[in-house]
TINUGU-397022 format. One record per residue (C-alpha): x, y, z; residue in one letter. Coordinates in steps of 0.2 Angstrom, whole numbers, plus 2048, in hexadecimal, padded with zeros to 3 digits. Layout:
N
XYZA/...
//
This chain:
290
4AF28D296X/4A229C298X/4AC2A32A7X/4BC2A329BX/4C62952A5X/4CD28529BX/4C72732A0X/4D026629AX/4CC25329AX/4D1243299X/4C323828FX/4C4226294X/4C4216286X/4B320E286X/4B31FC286X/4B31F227AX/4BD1FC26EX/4CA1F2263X/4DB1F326BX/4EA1FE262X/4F41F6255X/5061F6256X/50C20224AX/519209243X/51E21C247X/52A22523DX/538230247X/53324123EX/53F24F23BX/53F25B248X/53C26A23CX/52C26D233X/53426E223X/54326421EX/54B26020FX/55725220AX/56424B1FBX/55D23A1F8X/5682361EAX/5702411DEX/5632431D2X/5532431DFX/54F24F1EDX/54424D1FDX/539259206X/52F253214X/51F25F21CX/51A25B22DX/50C26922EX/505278221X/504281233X/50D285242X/50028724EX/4F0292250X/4F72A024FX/4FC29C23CX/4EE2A3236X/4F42B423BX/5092B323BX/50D2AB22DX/5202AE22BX/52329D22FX/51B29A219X/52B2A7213X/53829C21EX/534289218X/533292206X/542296207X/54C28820EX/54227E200X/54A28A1F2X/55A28B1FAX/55A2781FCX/5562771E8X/5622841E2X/57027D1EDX/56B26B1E0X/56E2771D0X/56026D1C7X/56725D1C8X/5582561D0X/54D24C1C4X/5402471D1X/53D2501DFX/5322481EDX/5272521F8X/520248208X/51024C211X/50C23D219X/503240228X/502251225X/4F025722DX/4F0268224X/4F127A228X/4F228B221X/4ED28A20BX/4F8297208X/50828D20EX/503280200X/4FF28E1F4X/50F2981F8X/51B2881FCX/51627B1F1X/50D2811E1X/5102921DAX/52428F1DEX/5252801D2X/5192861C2X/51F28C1AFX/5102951ACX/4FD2991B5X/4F128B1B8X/4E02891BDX/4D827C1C8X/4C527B1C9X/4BD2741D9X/4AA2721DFX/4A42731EFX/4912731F7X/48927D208X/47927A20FX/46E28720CX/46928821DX/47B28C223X/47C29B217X/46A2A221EX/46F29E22FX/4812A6231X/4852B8232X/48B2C2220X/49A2C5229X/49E2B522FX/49C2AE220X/4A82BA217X/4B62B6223X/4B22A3220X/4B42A820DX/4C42B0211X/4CF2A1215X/4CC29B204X/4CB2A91FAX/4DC2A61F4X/4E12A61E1X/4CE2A51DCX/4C62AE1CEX/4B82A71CBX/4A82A11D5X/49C29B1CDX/48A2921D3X/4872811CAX/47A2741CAX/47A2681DBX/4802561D5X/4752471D8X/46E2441EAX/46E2561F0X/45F2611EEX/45D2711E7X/4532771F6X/45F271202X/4722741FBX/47C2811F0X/48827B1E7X/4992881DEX/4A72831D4X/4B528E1D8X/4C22911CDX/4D42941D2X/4E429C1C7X/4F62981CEX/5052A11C4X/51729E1C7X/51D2A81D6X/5302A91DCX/5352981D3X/53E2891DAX/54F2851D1X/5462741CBX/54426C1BBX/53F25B1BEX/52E2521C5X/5242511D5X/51E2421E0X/5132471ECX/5132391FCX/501237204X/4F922C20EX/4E722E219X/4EE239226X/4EE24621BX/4E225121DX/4DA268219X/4E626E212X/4F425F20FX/4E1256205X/4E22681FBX/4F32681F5X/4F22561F0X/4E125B1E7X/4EA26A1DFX/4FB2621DAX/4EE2531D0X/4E22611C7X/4F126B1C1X/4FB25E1BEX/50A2641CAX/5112541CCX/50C2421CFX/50223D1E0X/50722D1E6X/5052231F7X/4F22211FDX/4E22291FFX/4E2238209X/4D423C216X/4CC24A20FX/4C7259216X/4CC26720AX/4C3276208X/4BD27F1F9X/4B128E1FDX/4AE290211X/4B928C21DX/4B427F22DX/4A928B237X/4AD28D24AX/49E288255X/49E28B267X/490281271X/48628D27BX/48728228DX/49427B28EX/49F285285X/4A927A27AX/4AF28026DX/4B4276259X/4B3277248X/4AA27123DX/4AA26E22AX/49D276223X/49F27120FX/4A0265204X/4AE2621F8X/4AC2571E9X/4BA24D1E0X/4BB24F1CFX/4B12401CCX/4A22471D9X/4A523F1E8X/4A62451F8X/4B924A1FFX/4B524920DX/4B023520CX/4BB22F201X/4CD23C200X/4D72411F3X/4DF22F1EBX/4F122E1E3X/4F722D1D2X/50021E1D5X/4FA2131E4X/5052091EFX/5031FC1FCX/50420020FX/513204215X/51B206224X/523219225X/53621D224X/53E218236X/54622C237X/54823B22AX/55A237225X/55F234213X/564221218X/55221E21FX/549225213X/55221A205X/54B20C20FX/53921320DX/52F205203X/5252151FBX/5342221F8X/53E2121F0X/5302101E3X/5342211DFX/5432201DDX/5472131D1X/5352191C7X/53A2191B4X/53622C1AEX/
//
């Protein structure tokens, strides 16, 4: 609030709204990070989150820990992993750099580039300070060396947007004893940063994305602004960009979708090595012909 106290609140249901569906919920690991023998030739790792709170932005040893119990957990395999299955369901997002630092420079052979495209509103560049805009630039600033502006698609108008393609180079970095091939679980609560790393692991050809559509949100160029009505004092954050699929549709409407689609599933009943092998999706996997 203005006065620097906390208010919280309890909003009530309106009515009228559909009732809950019984679903499902897995029992997760109690760790952020775990990793599991499914059988002798395929390994698990489940991601809960690509953050530990807020103040992830700023500490960030908790990146250089769950790297290394992921390498540990592969060297202890000795390569005999010919699948290894990475699960993100449900994972809302968090810090790029854990996916960046945890998930795609460990695993490559050589440097690869990804190329994305993302549009502002004029307007918002115009209206927000230099230097805000240079910190929003920041988080994503990662691996990029190139920024280039290119032609707004269909339906937006010059006058109105600005549209980059930025161009990111990964190279190998402190590799993962692991020869084999990635699946990458997804489904729509996936979102930021968990909708990147599916994006990235399709454009460079990681691995293979299966599961579902994810529900968007990654980010390309400018971070989600932080807007802080001047009355009340609430305060969120907002998504200020547009990032396109490859195909130019909005990420934000339609997700990143999967290599392979599966039907919907209910999710494993606990992060044990007998559950998961009951998992209709991680089952698929398993017994996939390579």
């Amino acid at each position: 609030m203005p006065d620097g106290t906390t208010v919280e609140a309890s909003v009530p249901k309106v009515t009228g709204f559909p009732a809950n569906k019984k679903t499902v919920h897995a029992v997760d690991a109690q760790e952020n990070c775990t990793c599991v023998e499914i059988t002798d030739t395929v390994g698990y790792v489940r991601i809960k989150s690509m953050w530990h709170g807020p103040l992830s932005y700023v500490f960030k040893g908790y990146i250089k820990k769950e790297r290394r119990m992921i390498r540990e957990f592969l060297e202890r395999a000795q390569a005999r992993y010919k699948k290894l299955i990475i699960d993100v369901r449900d994972n809302g997002g968090g810090v790029n750099e854990y996916v960046h630092e945890n998930l795609i420079c460990p695993f490559l052979e050589g440097p690869v580039t990804a190329k994305q495209v993302a549009g502002v509103r004029k307007k918002y560049l115009r209206d927000t300070k230099p230097s805000a805009l240079q910190e929003l630039k920041k988080q994503y600033a990662g691996y990029v060396i190139e920024t280039r502006e290119v032609k707004p698609p269909d339906g937006f108008a010059e006058n109105d947007w600005v549209f980059y393609e930025i161009t990111r180079q990964f190279r190998p970095s402190e590799r993962y004893n692991f020869q084999g091939k990635i699946y990458v679980l997804i489904n729509g609560g996936c979102w930021s940063a968990t909708d990147d790393y599916a994006d990235l692991v399709k454009r460079t050809r990681l691995g293979a994305v299966v599961g579902q559509n994810t529900s968007g949100s990654g980010g390309a160029y400018l971070a989600p602004g932080v807007i802080r009505l001047p009355r009340s004092g609430m305060i969120f954050r907002v998504e200020t960009e547009l990032l396109l699929r490859p195909n130019g549709e909005v990420n934000e409407l339609f997700g990143t979708e999967p290599d392979v689609r599966l039907p919907s599933a209910s999710p494993p009943r606990s992060i044990t090595r007998d559950d998961l092998l009951q998992d209709a999706w991680i089952k698929e996997i398993v017994t996939i012909d390579d």
